[in-house]
N, C-alpha and C positions, 0 to 999 in steps of 0.2 A: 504493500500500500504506500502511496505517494503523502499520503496525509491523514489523518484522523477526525473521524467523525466530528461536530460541533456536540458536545451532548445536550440533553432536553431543556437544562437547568440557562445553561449558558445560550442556546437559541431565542429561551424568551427574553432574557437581558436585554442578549442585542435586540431584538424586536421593540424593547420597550425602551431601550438608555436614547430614545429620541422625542424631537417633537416636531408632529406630522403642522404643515403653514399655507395655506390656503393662499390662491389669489390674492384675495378682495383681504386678507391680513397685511400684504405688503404696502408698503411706501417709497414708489420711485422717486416722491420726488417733482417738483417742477422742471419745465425746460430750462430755466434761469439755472436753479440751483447745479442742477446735470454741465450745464455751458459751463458753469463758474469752476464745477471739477474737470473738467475737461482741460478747461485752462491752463488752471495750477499744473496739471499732472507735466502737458503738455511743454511749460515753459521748466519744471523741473528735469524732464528729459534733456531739453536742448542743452542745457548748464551743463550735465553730465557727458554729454557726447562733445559740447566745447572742452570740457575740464580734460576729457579721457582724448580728445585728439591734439592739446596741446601739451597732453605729457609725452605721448608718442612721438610727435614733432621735436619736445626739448630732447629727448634722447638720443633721436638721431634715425627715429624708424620710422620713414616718410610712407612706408604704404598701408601703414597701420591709422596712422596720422588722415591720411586721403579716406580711408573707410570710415573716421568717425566722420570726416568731415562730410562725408555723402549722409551719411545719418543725422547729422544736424540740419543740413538743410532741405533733405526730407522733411522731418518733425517742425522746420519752423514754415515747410510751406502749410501743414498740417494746420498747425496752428493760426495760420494767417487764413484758412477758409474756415476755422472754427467761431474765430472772431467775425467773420464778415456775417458769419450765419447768426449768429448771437445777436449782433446788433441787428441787423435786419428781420430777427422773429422766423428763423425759418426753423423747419421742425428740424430739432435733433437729430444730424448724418448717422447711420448706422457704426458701430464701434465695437472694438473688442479688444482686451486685456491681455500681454501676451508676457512669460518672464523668460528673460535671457540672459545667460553670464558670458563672462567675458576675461580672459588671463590679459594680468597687466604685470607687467613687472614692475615693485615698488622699488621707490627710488627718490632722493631727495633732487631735482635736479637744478636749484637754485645755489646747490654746493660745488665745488670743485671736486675732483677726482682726489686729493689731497686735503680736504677738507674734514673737521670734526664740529659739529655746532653742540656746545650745551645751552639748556636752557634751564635756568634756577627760577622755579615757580613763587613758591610761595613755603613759609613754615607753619604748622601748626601746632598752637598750644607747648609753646616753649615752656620747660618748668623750672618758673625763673618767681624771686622772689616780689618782684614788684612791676605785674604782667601789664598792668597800664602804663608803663612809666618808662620801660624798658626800651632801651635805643639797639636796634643788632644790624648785622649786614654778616655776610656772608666769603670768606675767601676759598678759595679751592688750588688745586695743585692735582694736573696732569701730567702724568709719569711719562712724557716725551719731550725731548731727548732725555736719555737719563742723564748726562751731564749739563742739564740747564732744564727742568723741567718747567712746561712752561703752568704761569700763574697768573693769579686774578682776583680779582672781589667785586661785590656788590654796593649799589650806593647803600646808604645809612634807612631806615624804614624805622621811623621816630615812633614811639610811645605804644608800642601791641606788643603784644606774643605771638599773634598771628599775622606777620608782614608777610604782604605781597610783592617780592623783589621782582619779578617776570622781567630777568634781563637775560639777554642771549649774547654767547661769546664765540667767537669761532677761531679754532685751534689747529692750528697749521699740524701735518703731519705728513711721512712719507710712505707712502701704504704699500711699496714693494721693499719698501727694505727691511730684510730681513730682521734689522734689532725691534724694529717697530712694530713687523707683526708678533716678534715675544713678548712685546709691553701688553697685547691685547690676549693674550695666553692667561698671561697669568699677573698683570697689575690691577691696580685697581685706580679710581679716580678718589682722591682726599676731600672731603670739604670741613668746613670750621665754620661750626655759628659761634660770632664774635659776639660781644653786647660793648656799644659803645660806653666809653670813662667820661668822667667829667673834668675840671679843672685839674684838680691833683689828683685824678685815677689814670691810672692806666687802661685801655679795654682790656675785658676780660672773656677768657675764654670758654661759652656754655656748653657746646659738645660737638662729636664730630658723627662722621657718614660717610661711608664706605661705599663705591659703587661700581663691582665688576665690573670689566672691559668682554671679559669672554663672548656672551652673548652677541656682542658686535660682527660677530665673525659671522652671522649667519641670518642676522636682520638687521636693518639699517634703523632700526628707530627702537628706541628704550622709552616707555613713558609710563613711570613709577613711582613710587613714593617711598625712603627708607628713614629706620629710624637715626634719630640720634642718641648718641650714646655718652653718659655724661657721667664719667670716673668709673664708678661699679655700678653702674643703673642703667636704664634706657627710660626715654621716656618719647 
């Protein structure tokens, strides 16, 4: 036997785990409302097939690039007798709903081929003793080259525990040479949440963050959140 029986118990379930919806229960909907989704969907495609053939294009794959672009300006002539029809009252074109995937190779392509971009979000709920009042910013250290690693910080984000630093830095690197890809083996990326001093203080340092390189090696995009670690605690 290819398969087994449904038994009697489990045949009326399924018979019954539904519910049977008449005609005259549905609601299409006006022609307005229908036009108004047609639109939307309409003018969300064309973004998608501009977006997906100007990646193709920044890479360098012009016949990938030329296919979305026949698909955009399909969907916008689409679009362009949708609107005619809408403003003019004519009945609703016949339509239908289709899904399609698509392989794109991800890629940052606004970076160089030597390029690393981090980007320092935001902290949360530092545990620090006077969370209103508290000045930090943030320094880091990328283990490339190892004899000059390169480094960096964040401007100053006055009086929270939760700053929003969202500054982006972009860190030179040489991605064939061999010492460089053992920094991505087995280094990690340093950060240090600072709190700024006052007059006669010194800043002081709240905790640090650890942030494999490994994974780099097999995706181009890390977006995470790690903790901080502050003496023998985390928080």
């Amino acid at each position: 036997m290819n398969s087994v029986p449904v038994s009697p118990e489990n045949k009326v379930l399924l018979e019954s785990d539904f519910d049977v919806v008449s005609v005259n229960d549905c609601s299409p909907g006006s022609d307005s409302d229908i036009y108004d989704k047609l639109e939307a969907d309409l003018l969300n495609q064309l973004k998608k097939f501009m977006e997906t053939r100007n990646h193709f294009k920044a890479i360098g794959d012009v016949t990938s690039a030329n296919r979305f672009e026949q698909q955009a300006l399909s969907t916008k002539k689409d679009l362009d007798f949708v609107k005619f029809s809408h403003k003019n009252k004519h009945p609703v074109p016949k339509f239908h709903y289709e899904m399609k995937s698509f392989s794109i190779v991800q890629c940052n392509t606004e970076l160089g081929d030597n390029d690393v971009e981090l980007t320092l979000v935001q902290g949360i709920n530092y545990n620090v003793p006077n969370p209103k009042e508290v000045d930090t910013y943030i320094r880091f250290e990328f283990p490339y080259p190892n004899e000059d690693p390169f480094r960096d910080k964040t401007s100053v984000i006055y009086n929270t525990n939760n700053p929003v630093y969202d500054e982006k830095f972009t860190i030179p690197i040489q991605r064939n040479a061999r010492a460089c890809q053992r920094i991505f083996k087995r280094q990690t990326l340093k950060c240090e949440v600072w709190a700024k001093g006052g007059f006669f203080r010194s800043d002081c340092l709240i905790g640090t963050a650890s942030v494999k390189l490994q994974p780099l090696e097999n995706i181009c995009v890390i977006h995470d959140s790690f903790n901080v670690s502050m003496k023998s605690s985390v928080t």
